[in-house]
C-alpha positions in Angstrom: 2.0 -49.2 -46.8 0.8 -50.9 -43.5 4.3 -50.0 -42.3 4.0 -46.0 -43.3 0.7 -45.9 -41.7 1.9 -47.2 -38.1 4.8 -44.7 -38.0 2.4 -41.6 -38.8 0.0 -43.1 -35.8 3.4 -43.0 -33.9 4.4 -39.4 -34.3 0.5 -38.5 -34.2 0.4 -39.7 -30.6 3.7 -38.1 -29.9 2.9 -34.5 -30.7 -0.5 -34.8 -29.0 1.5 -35.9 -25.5 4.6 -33.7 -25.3 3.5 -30.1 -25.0 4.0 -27.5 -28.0 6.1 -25.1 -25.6 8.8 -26.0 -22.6 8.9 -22.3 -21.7 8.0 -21.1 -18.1 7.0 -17.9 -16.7 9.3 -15.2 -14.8 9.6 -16.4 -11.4 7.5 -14.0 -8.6 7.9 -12.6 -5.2 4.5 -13.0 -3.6 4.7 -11.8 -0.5 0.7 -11.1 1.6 -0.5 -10.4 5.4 -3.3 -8.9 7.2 -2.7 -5.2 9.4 -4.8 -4.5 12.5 -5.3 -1.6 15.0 -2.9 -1.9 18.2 -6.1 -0.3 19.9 -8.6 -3.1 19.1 -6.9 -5.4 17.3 -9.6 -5.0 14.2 -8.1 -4.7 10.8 -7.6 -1.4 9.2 -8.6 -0.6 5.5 -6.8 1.2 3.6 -3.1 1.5 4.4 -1.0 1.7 2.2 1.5 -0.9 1.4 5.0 -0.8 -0.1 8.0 -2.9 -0.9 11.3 -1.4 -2.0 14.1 -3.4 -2.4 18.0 -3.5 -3.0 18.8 -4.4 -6.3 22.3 -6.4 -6.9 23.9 -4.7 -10.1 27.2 -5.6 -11.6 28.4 -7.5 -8.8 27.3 -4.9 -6.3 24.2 -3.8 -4.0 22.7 0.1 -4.4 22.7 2.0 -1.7 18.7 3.0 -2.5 15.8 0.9 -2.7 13.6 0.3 -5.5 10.0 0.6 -5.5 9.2 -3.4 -6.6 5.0 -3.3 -5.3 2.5 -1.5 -3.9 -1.1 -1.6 -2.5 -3.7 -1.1 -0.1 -5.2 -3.0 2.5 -9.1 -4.2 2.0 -11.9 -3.9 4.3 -10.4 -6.9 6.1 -7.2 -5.3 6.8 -5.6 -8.0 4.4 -2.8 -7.4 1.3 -1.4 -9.1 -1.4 1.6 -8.5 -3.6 3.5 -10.1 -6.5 6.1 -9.2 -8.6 9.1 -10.9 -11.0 12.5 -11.7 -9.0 15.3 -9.8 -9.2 18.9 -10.2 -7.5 18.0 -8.8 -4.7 20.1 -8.4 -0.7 17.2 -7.3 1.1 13.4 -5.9 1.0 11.8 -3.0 2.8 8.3 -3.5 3.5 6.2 0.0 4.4 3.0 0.2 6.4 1.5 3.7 5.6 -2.1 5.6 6.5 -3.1 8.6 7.7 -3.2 9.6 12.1 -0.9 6.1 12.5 2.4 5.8 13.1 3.9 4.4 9.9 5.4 1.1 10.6 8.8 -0.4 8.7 10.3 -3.9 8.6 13.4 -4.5 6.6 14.0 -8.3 5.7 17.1 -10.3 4.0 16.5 -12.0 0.8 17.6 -15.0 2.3 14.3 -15.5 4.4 11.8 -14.9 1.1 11.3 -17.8 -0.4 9.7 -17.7 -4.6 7.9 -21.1 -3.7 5.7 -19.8 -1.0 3.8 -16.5 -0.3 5.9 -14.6 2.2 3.5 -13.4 5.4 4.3 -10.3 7.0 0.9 -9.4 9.1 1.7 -6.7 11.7 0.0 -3.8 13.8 0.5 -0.6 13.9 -0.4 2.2 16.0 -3.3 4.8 15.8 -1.9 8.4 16.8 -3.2 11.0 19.7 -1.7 14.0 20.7 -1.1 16.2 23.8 -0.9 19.8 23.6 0.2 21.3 26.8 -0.4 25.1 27.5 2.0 26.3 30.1 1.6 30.3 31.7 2.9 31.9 34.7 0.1 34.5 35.3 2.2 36.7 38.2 6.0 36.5 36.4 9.3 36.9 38.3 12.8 36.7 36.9 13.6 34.5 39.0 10.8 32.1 38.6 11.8 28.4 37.7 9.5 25.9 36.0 10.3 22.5 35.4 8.1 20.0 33.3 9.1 16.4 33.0 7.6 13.8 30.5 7.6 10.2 31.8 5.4 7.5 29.3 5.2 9.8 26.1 6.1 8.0 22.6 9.3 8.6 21.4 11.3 8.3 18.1 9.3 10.2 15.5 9.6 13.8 14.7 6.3 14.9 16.4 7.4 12.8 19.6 8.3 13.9 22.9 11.7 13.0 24.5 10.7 11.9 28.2 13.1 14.0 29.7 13.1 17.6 31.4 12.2 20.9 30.4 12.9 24.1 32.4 11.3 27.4 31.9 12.4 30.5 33.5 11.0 34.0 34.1 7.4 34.7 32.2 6.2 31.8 30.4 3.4 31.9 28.1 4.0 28.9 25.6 2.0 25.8 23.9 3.7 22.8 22.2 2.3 19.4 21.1 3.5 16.1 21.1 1.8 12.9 18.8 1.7 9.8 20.8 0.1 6.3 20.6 -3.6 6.6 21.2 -5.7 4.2 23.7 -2.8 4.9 26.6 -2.1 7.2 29.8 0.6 9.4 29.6 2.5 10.6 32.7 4.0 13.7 33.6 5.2 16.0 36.5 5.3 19.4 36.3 7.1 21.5 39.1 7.2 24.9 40.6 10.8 24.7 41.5 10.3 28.0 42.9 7.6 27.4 45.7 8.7 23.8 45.8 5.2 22.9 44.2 6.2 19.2 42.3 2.7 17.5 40.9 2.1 14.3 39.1 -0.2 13.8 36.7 -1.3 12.0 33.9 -3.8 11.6 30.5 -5.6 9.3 29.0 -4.8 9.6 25.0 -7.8 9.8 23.1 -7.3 7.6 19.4 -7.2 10.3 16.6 -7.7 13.7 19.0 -5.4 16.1 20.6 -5.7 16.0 24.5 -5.0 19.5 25.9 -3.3 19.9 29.4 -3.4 23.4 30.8 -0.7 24.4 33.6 -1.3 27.8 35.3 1.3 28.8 37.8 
């Protein structure tokens, strides 16, 4: 009996030590960061925050991404976002939010790690935009214009090219460019005609379109 009792203390204490269940959890992406202004530096609420990424399936990589997490940033600019592993060749993080240049970094799955958070903190860019208005009040045929664009923002479909225009003959036209805000933007602007060449420049004002009127 004595002998019966000690080897149902035995499995007793076994079955209290090793745990009813060996199985794990799916293993996570966490990936967080903080965004600020490029104007300030202070953090900006409310952008929003996606990662896409390229999903390995049957031996090879899609050409598309797919949405794997989203959010938006808090009052203190910061982000957080988790979700299960896939076999993945690369990420595509997305910085979003209204009058700011949206902001894209694409990373290999090589450099995120599913033992550590992955940082990406970054900055992006408030918009401003300048709209210049451009007449020739007393028109000739022959008249020659010539605007050139030096330190505008480039790259994005509302961007200038910094490069030169030429207007000829009666001119009565307005255009608008978006450009980073908190900056001076040059520009020369020439009455080929008279040989009349002026430089000049203005100060981008975050969030607001800057108007420069050129009467000739």
């Amino acid at each position: 009996m004595r002998k019966i009792n000690f080897v149902f203390i035995l499995f007793i204490l076994f079955t209290s030590i090793v745990p009813t269940s060996c199985k794990k959890g799916p293993i996570q992406y966490k990936f967080d960061g903080i965004v600020n202004s490029s104007l300030d530096n202070d953090p900006v609420s409310g952008v929003a925050v996606t990662i896409s990424q390229k999903i390995i399936q049957n031996g090879t990589t899609g050409e598309s991404y797919s949405l794997a997490g989203s959010t938006t940033t808090d009052a203190a600019g910061a982000f957080a976002i988790s979700f299960d592993r896939e076999m993945v060749t690369e990420f595509l993080i997305e910085f979003e939010k209204e009058n700011y240049f949206p902001l894209e970094i694409i990373e290999s799955s090589s450099n995120i790690s599913t033992e550590n958070v992955n940082t990406f903190s970054d900055i992006i860019d408030p918009k401003s935009w300048v709209t210049f208005n451009i007449k020739n009040f007393l028109p000739h045929p022959d008249d020659h214009f010539r605007l050139v664009t030096h330190t505008f923002r480039e790259g994005c479909a509302e961007c200038a090219v910094n490069t030169t225009a030429n207007f000829y003959g009666s001119v009565d036209t307005s255009f608008t460019y978006a450009t980073t805000a908190g900056e001076y933007v040059r520009f020369t602007y020439i009455d080929v005609t008279y040989a009349d060449s002026n430089l000049d420049s203005v100060y981008t004002v975050p969030f607001e379109d800057n108007t420069v009127t050129i009467n000739y």
